[in-house]
KOLMIMI-101293 format. One record per atom (N, C-alpha, C): residue number from 1; residue in three letters; x, y, z. Coordinates in pm, whole numbers. Atoms other than C-alpha are relative to their C-alpha. Last residue first. Layout:
N
doro=NUM&fise=ALA&east=X&north=Y&up=Z
...
This chain:
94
doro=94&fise=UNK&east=118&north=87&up=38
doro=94&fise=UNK&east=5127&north=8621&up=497
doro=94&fise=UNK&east=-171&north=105&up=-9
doro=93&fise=UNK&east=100&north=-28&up=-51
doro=93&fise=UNK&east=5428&north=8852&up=543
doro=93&fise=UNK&east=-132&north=-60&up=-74
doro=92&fise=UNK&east=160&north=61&up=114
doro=92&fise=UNK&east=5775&north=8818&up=388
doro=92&fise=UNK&east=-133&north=-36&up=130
doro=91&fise=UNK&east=132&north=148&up=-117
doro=91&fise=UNK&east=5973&north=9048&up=583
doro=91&fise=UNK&east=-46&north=-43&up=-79
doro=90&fise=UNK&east=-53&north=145&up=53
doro=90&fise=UNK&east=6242&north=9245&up=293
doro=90&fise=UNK&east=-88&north=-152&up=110
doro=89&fise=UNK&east=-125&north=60&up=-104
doro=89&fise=UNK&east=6269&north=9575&up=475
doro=89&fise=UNK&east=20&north=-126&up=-100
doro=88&fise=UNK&east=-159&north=-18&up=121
doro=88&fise=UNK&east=6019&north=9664&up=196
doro=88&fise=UNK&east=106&north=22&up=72
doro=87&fise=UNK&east=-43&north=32&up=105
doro=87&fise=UNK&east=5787&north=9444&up=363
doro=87&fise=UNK&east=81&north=55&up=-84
doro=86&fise=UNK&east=-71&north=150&up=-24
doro=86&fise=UNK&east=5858&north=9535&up=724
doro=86&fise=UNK&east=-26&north=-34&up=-174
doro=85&fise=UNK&east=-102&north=-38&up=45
doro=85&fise=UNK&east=5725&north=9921&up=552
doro=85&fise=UNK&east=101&north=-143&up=49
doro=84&fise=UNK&east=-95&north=-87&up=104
doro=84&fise=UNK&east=5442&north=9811&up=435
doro=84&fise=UNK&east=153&north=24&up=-17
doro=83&fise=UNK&east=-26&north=152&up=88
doro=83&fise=UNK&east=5311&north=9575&up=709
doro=83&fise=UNK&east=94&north=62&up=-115
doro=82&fise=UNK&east=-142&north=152&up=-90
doro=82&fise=UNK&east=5401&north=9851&up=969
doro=82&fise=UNK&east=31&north=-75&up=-64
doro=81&fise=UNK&east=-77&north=-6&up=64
doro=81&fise=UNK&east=5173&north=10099&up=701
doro=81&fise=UNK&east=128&north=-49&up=47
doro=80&fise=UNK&east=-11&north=-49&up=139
doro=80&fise=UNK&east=4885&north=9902&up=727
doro=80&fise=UNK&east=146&north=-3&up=-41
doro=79&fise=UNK&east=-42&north=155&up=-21
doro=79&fise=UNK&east=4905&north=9847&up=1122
doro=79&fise=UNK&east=0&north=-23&up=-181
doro=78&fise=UNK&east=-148&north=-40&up=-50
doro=78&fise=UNK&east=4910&north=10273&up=1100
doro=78&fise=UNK&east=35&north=-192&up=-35
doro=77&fise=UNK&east=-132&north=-38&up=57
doro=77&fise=UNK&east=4632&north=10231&up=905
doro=77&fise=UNK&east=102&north=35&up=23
doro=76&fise=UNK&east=-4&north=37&up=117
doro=76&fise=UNK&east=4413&north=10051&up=1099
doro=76&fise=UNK&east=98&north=45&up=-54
doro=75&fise=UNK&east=-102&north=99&up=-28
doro=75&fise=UNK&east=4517&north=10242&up=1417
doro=75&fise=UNK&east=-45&north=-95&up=-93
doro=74&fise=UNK&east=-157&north=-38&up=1
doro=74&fise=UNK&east=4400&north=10515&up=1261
doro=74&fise=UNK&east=121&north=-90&up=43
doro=73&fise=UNK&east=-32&north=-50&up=187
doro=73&fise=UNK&east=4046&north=10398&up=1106
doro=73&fise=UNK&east=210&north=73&up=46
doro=72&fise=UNK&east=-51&north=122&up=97
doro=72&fise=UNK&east=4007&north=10266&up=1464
doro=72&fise=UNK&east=38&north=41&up=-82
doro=71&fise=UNK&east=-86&north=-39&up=54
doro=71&fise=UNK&east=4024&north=10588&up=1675
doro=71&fise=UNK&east=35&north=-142&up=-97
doro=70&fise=UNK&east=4&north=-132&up=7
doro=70&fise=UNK&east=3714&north=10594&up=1931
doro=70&fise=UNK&east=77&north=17&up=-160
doro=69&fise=UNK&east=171&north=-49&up=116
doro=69&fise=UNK&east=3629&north=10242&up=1896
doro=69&fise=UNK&east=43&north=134&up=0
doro=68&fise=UNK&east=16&north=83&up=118
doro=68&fise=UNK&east=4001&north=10161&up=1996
doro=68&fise=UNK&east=-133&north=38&up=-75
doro=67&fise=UNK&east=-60&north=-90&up=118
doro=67&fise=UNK&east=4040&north=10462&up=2242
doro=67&fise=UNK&east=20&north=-117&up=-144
doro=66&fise=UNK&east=77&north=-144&up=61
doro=66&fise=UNK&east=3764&north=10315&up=2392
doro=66&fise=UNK&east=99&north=34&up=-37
doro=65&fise=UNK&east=98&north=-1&up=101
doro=65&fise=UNK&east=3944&north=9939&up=2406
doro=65&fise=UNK&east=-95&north=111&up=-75
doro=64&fise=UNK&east=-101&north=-10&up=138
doro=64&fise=UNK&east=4316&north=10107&up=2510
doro=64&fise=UNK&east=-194&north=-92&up=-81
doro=63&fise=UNK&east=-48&north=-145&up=51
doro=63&fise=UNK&east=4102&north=10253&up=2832
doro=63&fise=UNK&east=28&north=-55&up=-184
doro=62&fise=UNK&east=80&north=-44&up=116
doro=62&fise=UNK&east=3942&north=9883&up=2841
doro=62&fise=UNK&east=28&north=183&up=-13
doro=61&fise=UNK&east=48&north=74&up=149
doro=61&fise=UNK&east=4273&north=9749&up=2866
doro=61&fise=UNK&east=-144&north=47&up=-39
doro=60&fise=UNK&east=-120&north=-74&up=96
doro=60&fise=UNK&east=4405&north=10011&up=3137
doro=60&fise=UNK&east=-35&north=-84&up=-155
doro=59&fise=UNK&east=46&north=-61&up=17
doro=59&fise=UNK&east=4073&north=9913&up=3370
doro=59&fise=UNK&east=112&north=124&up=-129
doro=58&fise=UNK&east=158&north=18&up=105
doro=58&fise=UNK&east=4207&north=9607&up=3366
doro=58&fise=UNK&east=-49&north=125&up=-54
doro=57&fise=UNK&east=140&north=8&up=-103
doro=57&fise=UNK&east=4508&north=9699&up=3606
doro=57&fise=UNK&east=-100&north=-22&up=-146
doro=56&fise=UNK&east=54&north=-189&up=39
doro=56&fise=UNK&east=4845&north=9576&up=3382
doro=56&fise=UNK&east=-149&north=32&up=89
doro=55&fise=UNK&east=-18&north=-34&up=-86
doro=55&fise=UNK&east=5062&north=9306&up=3454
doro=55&fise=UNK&east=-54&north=136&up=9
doro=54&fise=UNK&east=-60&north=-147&up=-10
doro=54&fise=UNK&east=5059&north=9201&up=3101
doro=54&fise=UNK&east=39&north=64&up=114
doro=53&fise=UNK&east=-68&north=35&up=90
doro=53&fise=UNK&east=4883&north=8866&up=3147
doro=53&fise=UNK&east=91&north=96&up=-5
doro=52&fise=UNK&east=-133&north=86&up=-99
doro=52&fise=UNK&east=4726&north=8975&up=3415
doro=52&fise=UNK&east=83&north=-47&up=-73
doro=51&fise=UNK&east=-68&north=-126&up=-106
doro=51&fise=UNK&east=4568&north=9269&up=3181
doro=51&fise=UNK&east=88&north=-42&up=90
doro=50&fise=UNK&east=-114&north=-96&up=87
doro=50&fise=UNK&east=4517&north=9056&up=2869
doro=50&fise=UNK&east=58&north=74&up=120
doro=49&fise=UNK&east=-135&north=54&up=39
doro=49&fise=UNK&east=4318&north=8813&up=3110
doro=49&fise=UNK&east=123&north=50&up=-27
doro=48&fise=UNK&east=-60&north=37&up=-198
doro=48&fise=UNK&east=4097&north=9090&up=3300
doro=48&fise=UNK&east=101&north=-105&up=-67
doro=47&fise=UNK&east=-112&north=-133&up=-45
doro=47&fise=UNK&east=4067&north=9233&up=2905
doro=47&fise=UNK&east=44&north=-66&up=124
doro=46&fise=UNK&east=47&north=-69&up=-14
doro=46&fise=UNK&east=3950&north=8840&up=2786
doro=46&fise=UNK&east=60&north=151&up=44
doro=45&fise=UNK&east=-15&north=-88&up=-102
doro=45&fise=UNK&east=4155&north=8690&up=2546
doro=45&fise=UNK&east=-96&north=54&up=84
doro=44&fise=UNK&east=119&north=-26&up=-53
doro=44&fise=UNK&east=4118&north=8557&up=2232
doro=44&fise=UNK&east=-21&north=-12&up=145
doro=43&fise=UNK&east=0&north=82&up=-93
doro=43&fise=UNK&east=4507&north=8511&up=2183
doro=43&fise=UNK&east=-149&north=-68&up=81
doro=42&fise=UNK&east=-45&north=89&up=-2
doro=42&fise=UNK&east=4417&north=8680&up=1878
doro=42&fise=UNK&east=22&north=-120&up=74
doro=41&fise=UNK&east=82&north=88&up=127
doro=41&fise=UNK&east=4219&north=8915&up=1999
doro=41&fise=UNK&east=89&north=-136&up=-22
doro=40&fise=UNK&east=173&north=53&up=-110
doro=40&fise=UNK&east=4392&north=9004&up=2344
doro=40&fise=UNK&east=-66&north=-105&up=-141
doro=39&fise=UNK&east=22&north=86&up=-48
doro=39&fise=UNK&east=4723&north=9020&up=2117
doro=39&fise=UNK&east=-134&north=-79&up=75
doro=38&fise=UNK&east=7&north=112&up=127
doro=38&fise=UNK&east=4586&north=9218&up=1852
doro=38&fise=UNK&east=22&north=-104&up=128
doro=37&fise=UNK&east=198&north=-5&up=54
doro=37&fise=UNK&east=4426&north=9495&up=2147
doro=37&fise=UNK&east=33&north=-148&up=-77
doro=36&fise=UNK&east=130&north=103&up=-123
doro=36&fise=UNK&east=4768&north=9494&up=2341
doro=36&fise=UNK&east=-101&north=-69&up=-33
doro=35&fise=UNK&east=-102&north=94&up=-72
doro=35&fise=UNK&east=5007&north=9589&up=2016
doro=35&fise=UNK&east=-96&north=-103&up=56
doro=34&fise=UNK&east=-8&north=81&up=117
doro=34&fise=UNK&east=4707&north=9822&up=1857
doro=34&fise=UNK&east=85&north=-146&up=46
doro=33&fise=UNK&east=168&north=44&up=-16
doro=33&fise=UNK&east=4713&north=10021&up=2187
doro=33&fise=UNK&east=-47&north=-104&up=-72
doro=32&fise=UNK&east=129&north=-82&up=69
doro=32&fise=UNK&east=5101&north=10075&up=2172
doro=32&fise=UNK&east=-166&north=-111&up=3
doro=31&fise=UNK&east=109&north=99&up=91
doro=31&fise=UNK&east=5346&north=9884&up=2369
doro=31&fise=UNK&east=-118&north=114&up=-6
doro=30&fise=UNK&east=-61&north=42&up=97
doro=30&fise=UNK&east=5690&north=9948&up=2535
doro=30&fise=UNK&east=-108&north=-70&up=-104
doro=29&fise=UNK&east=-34&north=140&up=137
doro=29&fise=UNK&east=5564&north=10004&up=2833
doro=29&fise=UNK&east=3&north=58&up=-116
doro=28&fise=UNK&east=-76&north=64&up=-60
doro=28&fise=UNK&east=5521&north=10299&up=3133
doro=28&fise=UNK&east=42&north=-76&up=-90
doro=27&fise=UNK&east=-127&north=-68&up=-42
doro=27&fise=UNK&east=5225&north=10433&up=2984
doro=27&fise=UNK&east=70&north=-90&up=77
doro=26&fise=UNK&east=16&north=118&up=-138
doro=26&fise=UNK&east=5030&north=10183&up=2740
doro=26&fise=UNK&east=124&north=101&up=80
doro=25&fise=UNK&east=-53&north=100&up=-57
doro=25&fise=UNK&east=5092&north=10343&up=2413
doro=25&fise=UNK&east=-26&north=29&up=111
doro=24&fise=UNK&east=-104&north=17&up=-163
doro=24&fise=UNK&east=4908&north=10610&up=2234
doro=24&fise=UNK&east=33&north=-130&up=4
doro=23&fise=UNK&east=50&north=72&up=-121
doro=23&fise=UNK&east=4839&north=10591&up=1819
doro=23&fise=UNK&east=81&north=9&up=138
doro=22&fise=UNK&east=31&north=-116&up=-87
doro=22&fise=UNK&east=5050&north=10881&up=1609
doro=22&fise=UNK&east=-105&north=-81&up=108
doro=21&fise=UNK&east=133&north=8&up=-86
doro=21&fise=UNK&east=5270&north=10702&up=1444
doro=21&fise=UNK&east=-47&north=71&up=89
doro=20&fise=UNK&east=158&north=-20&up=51
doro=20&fise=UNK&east=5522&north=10851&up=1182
doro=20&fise=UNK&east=-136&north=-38&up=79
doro=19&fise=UNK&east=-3&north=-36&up=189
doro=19&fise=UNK&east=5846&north=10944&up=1282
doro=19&fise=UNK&east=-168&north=22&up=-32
doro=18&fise=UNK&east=-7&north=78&up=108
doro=18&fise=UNK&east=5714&north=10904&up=1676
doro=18&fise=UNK&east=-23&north=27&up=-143
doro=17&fise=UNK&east=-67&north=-62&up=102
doro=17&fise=UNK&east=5730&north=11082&up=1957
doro=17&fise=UNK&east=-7&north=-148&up=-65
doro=16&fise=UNK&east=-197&north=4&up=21
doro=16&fise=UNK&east=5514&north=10928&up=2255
doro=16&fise=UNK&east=23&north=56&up=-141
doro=15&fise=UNK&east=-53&north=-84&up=125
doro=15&fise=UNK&east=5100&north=11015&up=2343
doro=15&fise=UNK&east=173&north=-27&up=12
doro=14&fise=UNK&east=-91&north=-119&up=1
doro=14&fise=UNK&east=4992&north=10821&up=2672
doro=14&fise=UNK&east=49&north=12&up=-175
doro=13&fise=UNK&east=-75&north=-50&up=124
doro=13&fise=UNK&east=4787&north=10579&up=2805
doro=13&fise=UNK&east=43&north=118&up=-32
doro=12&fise=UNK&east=-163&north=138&up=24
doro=12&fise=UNK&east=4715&north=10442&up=3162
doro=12&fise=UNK&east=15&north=14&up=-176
doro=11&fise=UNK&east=-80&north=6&up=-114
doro=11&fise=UNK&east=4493&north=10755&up=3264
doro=11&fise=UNK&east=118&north=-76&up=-15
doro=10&fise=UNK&east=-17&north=141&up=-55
doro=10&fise=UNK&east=4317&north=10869&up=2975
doro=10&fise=UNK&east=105&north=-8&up=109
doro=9&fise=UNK&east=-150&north=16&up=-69
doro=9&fise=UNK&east=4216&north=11210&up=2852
doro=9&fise=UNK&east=-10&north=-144&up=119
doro=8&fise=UNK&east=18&north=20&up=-100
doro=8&fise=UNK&east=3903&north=11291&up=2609
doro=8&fise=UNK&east=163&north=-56&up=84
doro=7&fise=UNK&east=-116&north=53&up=-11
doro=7&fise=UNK&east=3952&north=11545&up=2401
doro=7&fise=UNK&east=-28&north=-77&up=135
doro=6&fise=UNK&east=-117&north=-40&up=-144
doro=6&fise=UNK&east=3645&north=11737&up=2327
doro=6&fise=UNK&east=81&north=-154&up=33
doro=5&fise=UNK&east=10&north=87&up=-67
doro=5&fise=UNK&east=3526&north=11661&up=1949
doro=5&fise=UNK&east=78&north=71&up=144
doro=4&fise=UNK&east=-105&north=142&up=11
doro=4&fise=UNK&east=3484&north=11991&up=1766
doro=4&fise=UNK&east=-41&north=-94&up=88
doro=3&fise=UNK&east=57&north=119&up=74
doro=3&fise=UNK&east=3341&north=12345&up=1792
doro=3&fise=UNK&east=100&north=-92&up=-2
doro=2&fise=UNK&east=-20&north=62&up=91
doro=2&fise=UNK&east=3520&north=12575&up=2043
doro=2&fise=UNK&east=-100&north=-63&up=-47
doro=1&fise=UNK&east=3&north=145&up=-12
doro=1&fise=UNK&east=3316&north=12833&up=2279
doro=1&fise=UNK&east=50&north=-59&up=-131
């Protein structure tokens, strides 16, 4: 028997190639977990909103909310190093 966390496996997200990120995206779209989650916030949102809003089943926004408590500290610093590297693109960023 392994030691560790067991892996849990989601239905409407998914793992893509990427240089450096390693957060899922929203299968089918063009949008990582972090993406969905700021808008909902921001827009303060509920998930059944964010989800018609998106065209997405609900039950795909609170997938991307447990893999949010599950994996914050990573999608923190991935939204970190976005600001990072748009600023030495030359973005000015508030």
């Amino acid at each position: 028997m392994s030691e560790g966390k067991a892996e849990v496996t989601y239905r409407y997200l998914e793992a893509r190639p990427h240089p450096w990120r390693k957060q899922l995206c929203i299968k089918g779209r063009n949008l990582t977990v972090w993406q969905l989650l700021t808008s909902m916030w921001v827009h303060q949102m509920t998930p059944e909103e964010v989800a018609a809003d998106y065209g997405l089943p609900v039950e795909a926004v609170y997938e991307a909310l447990d893999y949010y408590e599950k994996h914050r500290e990573l999608l923190h610093a991935e939204a970190e190093e976005e600001k990072r590297r748009l600023i030495a693109r030359g973005w000015k960023l508030d």
